[in-house]
C-alpha positions as CSV (number, residue, x, y, z in Angstrom):
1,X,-8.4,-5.9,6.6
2,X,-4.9,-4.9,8.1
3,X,-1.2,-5.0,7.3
4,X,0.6,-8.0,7.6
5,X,1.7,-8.7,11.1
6,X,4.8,-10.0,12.3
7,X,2.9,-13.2,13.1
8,X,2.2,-13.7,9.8
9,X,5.5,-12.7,8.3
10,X,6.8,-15.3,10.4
11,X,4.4,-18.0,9.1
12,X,4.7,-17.1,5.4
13,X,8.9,-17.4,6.2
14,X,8.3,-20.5,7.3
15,X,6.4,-21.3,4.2
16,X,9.1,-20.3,2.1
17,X,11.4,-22.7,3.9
18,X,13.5,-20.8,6.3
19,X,12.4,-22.7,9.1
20,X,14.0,-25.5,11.0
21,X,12.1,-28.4,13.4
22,X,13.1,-29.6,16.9
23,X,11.8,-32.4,18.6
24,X,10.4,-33.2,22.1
25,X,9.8,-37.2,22.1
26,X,7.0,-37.0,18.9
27,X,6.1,-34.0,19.3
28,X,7.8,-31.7,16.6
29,X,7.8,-27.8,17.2
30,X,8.8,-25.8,13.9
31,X,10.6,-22.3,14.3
32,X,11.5,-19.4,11.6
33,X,15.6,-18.8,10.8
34,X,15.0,-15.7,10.3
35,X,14.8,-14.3,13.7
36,X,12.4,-10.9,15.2
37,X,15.6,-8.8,15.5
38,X,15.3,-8.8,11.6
39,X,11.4,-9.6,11.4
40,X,10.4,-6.6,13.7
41,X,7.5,-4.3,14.2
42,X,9.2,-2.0,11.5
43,X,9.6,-4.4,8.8
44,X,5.9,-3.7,8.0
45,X,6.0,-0.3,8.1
46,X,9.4,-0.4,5.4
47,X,7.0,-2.4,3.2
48,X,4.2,-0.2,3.1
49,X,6.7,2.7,2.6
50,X,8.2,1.0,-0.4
51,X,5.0,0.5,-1.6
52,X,3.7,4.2,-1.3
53,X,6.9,4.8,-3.1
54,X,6.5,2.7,-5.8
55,X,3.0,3.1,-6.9
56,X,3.0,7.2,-5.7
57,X,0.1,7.0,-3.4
58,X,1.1,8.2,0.0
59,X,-1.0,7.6,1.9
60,X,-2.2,3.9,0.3
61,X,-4.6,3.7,3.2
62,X,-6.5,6.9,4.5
63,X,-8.0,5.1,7.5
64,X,-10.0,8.8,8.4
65,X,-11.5,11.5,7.0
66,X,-9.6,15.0,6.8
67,X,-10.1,18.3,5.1
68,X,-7.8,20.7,2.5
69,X,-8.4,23.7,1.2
70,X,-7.6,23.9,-2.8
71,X,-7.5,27.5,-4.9
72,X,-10.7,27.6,-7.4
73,X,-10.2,26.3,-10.7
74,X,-8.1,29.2,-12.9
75,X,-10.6,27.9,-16.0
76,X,-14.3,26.3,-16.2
77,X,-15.9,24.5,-13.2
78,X,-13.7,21.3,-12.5
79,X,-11.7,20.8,-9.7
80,X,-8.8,18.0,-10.3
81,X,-7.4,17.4,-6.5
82,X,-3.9,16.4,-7.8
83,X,-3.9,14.1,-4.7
84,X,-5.2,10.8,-4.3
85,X,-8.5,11.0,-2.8
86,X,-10.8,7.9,-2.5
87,X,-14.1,9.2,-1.1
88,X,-15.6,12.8,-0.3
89,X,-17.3,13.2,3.0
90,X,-18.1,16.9,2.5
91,X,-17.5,20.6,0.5
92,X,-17.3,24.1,1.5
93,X,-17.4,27.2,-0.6
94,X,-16.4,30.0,0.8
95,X,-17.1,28.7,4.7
96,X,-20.6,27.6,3.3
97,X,-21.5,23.7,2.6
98,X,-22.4,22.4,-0.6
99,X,-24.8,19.7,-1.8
100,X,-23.9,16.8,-3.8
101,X,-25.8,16.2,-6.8
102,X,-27.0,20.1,-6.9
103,X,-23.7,22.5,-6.4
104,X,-21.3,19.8,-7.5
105,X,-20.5,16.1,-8.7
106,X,-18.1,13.5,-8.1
107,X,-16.2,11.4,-10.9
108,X,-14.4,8.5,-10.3
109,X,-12.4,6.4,-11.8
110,X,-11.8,2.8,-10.0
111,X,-12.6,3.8,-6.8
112,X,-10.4,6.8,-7.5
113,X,-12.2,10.6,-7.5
114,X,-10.8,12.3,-10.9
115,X,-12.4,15.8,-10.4
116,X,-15.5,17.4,-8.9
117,X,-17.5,19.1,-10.9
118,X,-19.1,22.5,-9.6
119,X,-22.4,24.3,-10.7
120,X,-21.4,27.3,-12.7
121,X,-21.9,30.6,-10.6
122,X,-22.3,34.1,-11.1
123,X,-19.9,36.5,-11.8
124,X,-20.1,38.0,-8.2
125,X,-20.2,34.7,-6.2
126,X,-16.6,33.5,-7.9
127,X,-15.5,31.3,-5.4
128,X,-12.0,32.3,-2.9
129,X,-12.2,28.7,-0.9
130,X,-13.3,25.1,-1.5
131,X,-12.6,23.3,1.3
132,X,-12.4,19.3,0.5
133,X,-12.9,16.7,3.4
134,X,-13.1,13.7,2.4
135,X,-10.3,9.8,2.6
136,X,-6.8,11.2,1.3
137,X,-5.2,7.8,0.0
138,X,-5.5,5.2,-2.7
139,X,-7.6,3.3,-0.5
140,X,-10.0,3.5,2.7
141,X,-9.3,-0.3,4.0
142,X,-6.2,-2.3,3.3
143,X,-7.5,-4.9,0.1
144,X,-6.9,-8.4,0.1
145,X,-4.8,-8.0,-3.0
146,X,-2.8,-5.4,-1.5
147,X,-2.2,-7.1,1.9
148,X,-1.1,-10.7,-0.1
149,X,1.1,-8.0,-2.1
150,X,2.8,-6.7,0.9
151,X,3.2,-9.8,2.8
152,X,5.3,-11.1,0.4
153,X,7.3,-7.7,0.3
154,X,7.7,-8.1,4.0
155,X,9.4,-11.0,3.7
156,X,11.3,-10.3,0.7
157,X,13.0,-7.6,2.8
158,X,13.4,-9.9,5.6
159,X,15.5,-12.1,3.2
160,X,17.2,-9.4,2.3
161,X,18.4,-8.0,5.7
162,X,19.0,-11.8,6.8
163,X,21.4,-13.1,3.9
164,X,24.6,-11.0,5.6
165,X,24.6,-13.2,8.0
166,X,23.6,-16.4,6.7
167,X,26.3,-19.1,6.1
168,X,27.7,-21.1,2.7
169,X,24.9,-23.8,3.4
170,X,22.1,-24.6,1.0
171,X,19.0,-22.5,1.8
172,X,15.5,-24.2,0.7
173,X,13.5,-22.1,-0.8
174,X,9.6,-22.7,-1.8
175,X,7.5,-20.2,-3.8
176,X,4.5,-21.4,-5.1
177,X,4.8,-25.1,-7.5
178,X,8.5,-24.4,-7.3
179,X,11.0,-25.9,-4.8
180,X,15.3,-25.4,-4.8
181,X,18.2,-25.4,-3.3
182,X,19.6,-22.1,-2.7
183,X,23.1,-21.4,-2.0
184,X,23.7,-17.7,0.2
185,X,24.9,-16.4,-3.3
186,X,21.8,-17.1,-4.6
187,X,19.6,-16.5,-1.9
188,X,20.3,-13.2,-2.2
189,X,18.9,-12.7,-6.0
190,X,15.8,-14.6,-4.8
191,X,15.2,-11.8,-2.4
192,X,15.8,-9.0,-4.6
193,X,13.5,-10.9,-7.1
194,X,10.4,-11.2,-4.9
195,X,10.8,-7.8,-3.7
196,X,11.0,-6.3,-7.4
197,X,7.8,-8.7,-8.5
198,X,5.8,-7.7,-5.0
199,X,6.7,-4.1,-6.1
200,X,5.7,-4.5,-9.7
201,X,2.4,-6.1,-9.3
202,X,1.2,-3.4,-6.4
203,X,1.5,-0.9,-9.3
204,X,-0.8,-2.8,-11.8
205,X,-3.1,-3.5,-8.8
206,X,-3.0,0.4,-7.8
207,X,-2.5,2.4,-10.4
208,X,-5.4,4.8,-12.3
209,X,-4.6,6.6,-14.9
210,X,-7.4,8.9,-14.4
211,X,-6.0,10.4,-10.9
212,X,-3.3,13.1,-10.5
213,X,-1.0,12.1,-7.6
């Protein structure tokens, strides 16, 4: 699963109402008002940003596998990243590799690593390193939830960047059972208003109270 294109940005638009129909003959062929210049490759990316921003996991999406090196814990054997980490690939100690289930354990927390637990060493083998690789983001595949979620951000901040230049006329708008008439005044608090929901529900859908970010 992927971010929204502009494809599909275009289509939910269209959805919502800002569209308008031309005909050939019979044959009816509907376009988006909104135009590329304002639904562009970079609308997606200012959605995802906004996201990141608003639910504090940058990346959302860790799409591959990367190392850090962390201090040892100052106290006891637990390791809290304070970043958000999705899914560990490997350890080091000290240059040397661990093994899962014998020199350390994961805990997670919805999908979301908490701490790693380490096997209590002697005195004189007190760790210098530990070397983490492993999916730095809230997630290692865009969800379904989560790509609904920024669609309609993406199009909220279409609406946004359009309404300067719309005209007096009523606007149609359509979001789910509901269906009005919007003037441009209007228009532009239905904008602001999907945005802040979109925004809103990412954060129930992302955060984890268990994971330091």
């Amino acid at each position: 699963m992927a971010w929204p294109t502009q494809s599909e940005i275009e289509n939910a638009l269209i959805g919502m109402g800002f569209s308008q129909s031309t005909f050939v003959g019979d044959v009816e062929t509907v376009t988006c008002t909104i135009p590329q210049t304002v639904n562009n490759a970079m609308i997606t990316a200012q959605a995802v940003a906004a996201l990141e921003a608003a639910t504090g996991f940058k990346p959302l999406i860790a799409d591959a596998a990367s190392a850090l090196k962390f201090d040892p814990p100052n106290f006891g054997t637990r390791l809290f990243p304070r970043k958000a980490l999705c899914d560990v690939d490997a350890i080091k100690m000290n240059g040397e590799t661990l093994v899962e289930g014998t020199d350390y354990w994961v805990y997670s927390d919805s999908d979301q690593v908490a701490y790693i637990e380490f096997r209590r060493l002697p005195a004189y083998q007190i760790p210098q390193c530990i070397e983490i690789t492993g999916y730095w983001g809230r997630y290692k595949a865009v969800p379904d939830i989560l790509k609904g979620i920024a669609l309609r951000l993406a199009c909220a901040l279409c609406v946004i960047q359009f309404r300067e230049g719309l005209k007096a006329q009523p606007v149609r708008w359509n979001e789910g059972d509901v269906s009005e008439s919007y003037g441009e005044l209007m228009l532009k608090g239905a904008g602001e208003d999907l945005r802040d929901s979109a925004l809103k529900e990412a954060q129930g859908v992302c955060f984890n109270a268990g994971c330091f970010f």
